[in-house]
C-alpha atoms as one frame of an Amber mdcrd trajectory, in Angstrom:
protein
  33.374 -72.808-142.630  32.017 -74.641-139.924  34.220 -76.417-137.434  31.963
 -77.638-134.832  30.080 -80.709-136.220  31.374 -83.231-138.811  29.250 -83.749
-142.166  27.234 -86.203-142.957  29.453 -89.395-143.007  30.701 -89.070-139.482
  27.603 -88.840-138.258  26.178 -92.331-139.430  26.845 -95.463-138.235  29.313
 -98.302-138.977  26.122-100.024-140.199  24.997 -97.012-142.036  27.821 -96.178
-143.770  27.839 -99.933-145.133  24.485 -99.499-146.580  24.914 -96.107-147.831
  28.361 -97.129-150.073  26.544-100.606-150.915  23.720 -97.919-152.585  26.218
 -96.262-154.510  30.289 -96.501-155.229  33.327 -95.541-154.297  35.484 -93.026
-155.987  39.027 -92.145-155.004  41.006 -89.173-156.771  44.611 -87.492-155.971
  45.221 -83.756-155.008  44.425 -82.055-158.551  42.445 -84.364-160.201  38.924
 -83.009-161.444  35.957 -84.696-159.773  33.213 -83.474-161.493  32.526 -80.024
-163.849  30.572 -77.027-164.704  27.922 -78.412-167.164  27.983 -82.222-166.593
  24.417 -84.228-166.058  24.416 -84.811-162.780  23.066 -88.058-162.464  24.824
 -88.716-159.113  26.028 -86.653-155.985  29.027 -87.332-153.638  29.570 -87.933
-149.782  32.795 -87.435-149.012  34.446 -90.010-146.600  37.853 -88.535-146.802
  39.962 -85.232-147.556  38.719 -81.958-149.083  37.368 -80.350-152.627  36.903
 -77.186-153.728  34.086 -76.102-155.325  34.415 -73.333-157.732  31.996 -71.482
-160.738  33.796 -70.705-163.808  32.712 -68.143-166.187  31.972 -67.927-170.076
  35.862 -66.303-170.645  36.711 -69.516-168.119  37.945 -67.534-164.742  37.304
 -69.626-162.182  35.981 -68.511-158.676  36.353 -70.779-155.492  32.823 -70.927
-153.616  33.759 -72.759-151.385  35.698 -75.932-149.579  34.023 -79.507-148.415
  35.147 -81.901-146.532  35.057 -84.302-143.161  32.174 -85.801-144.624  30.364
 -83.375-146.156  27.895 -83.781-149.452  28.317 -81.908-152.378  26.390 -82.076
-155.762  22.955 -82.566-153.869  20.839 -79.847-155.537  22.463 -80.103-159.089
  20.177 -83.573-159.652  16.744 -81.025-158.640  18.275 -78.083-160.391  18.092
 -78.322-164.432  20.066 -82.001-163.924  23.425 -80.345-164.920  26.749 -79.191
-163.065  26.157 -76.023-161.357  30.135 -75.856-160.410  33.484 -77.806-160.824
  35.021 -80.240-157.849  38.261 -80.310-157.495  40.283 -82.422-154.879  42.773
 -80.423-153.370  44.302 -83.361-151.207  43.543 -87.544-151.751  39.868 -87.470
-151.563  37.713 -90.947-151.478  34.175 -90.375-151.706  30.894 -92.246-152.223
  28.960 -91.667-155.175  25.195 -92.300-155.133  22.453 -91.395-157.412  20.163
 -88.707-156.358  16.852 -91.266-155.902  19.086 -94.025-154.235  20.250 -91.462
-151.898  16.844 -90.011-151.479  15.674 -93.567-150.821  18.368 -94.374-148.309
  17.037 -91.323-146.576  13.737 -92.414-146.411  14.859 -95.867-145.035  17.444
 -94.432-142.017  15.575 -91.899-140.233  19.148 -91.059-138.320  20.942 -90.617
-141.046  18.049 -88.174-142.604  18.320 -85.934-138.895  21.870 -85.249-139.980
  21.245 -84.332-143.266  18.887 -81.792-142.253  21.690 -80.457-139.659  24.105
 -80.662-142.742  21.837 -78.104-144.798  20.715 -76.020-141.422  24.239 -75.664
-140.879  24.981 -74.488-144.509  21.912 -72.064-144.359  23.836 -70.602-141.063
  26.901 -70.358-142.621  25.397 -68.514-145.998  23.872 -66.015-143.273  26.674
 -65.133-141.155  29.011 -64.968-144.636  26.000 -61.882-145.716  25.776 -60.695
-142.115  30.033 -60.368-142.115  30.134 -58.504-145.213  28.028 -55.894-144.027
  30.148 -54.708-140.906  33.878 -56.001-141.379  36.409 -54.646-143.954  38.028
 -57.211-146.711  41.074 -57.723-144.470  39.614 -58.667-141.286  37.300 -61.281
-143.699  40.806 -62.609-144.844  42.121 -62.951-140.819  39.015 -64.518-140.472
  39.471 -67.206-142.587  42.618 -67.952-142.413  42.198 -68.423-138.396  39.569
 -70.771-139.505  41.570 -72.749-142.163  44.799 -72.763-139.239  42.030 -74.394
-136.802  40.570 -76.867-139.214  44.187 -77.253-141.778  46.544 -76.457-139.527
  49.903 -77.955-138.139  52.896 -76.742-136.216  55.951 -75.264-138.732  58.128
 -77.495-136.664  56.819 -80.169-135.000  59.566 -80.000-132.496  59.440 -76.609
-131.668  56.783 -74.568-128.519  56.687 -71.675-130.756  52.826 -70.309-131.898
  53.758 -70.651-135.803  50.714 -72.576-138.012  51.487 -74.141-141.592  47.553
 -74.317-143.265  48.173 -77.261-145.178  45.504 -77.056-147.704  47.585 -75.988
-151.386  45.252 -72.520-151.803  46.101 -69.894-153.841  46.082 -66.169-152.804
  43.135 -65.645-155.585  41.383 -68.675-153.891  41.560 -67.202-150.566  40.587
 -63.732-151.570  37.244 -65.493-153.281  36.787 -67.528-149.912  37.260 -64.868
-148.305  34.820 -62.692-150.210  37.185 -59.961-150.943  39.001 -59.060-154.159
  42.413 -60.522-155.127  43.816 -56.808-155.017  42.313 -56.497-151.002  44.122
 -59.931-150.517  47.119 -59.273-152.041  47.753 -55.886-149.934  46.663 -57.225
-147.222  48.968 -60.141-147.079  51.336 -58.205-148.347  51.362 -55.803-145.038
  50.835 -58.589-142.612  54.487 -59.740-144.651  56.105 -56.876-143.388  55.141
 -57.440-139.876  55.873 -60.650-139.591  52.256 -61.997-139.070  52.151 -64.418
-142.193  55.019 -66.047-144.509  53.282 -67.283-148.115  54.840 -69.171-150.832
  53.503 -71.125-153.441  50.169 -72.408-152.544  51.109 -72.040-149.020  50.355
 -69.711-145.986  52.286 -69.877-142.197  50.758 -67.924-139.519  53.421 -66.762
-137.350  52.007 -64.627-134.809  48.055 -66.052-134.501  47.124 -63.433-131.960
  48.294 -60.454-134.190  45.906 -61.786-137.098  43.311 -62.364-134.284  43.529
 -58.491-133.529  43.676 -57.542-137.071  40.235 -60.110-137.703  38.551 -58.039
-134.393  38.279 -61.710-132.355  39.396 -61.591-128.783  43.277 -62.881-128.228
């Protein structure tokens, strides 16, 4: 999960942006509702201009697996239009989400026509090659609960807020609604690894969870546990 550059919609200009949502349309959706799934043509993709998705693979017996969150402009559903024209995975908006949705030529074509806009798509999908790379390279030499740390120091950076606003105190609510399953799959770990693991940082007093919903309350213990520097 990259936090140090903003996806493609950011990155264009006032101008830009006008063209690109005169190309295509604008869809809005509340936390929940399904955006796309698994199996649909997909005869258009989506830049997001606001809020976050999930993206998740669901199987033949109909588990679903989280591969992974989008947002702050981000596309998603790019390679399904060049890839057998069908759904590869389900979209989900996990908070109110308002994206554009363009069909794969106009898109192309708007490319073609806005050679900024076409530099920071290219950073968009060097920046998801990266990401792919160091996910491979991190499975090789951590363990599934510093993975876990990991993320959720990520998701507190990115998601986060202070428990109470009022207070000096270190505590971090992640306000995306995610699941323990879905952070074991982002996470690349398996629910049991997750589900220990929480369960131990619990007892310490590292993390509080609840329903869909994850506090941090010491950051730099989790930072040890995830092997970063304090």
């Amino acid at each position: 999960m990259d936090i140090e550059r903003p996806g493609l919609w950011h990155q264009l200009s006032a101008g830009d942006q006008d063209r690109l949502t005169a190309a295509g349309r604008i869809g809005k959706y509340a936390p929940g509702a399904t955006i796309c799934r698994q199996g649909e043509p997909a005869t258009f993709l989506f830049v997001l201009i606001a809020g976050w998705v999930k993206v998740v693979t669901v199987s033949r017996d109909g588990d679903e697996s989280v591969l992974a969150l989008r947002g702050d402009g981000d596309v998603v559903g790019e390679f399904a239009g060049v890839m057998g024209g069908y759904r590869t995975a389900t979209m989900y908006a996990l908070v109110d989400v308002e994206a554009v949705l363009i069909q794969h030529d106009r898109f192309s074509a708007f490319l073609d026509g806005c050679p900024p806009a076409a530099a920071a798509y290219r950073q968009v999908l060097i920046r998801r090659n990266r990401e792919t790379a160091e996910t491979l390279a991190a499975q090789a030499i951590t363990s599934g609960a510093q993975r876990l740390a990991r993320l959720l120091l990520e998701l507190a950076i990115q998601h986060g807020r202070p428990l109470d606003p009022a207070a000096t105190g270190p505590e971090v609510v992640i306000t995306l609604p995610l699941t323990q399953e879905e952070l074991a799959d982002l996470a690349h770990v398996s629910r049991a690894t997750a589900t220990r693991a929480l369960a131990g940082w619990r007892k310490r007093n590292i993390v509080q969870t609840g329903h869909r919903r994850i506090v941090i309350i010491d950051p730099d213990a989790l930072r040890r546990v995830a092997a970063l520097d304090s």
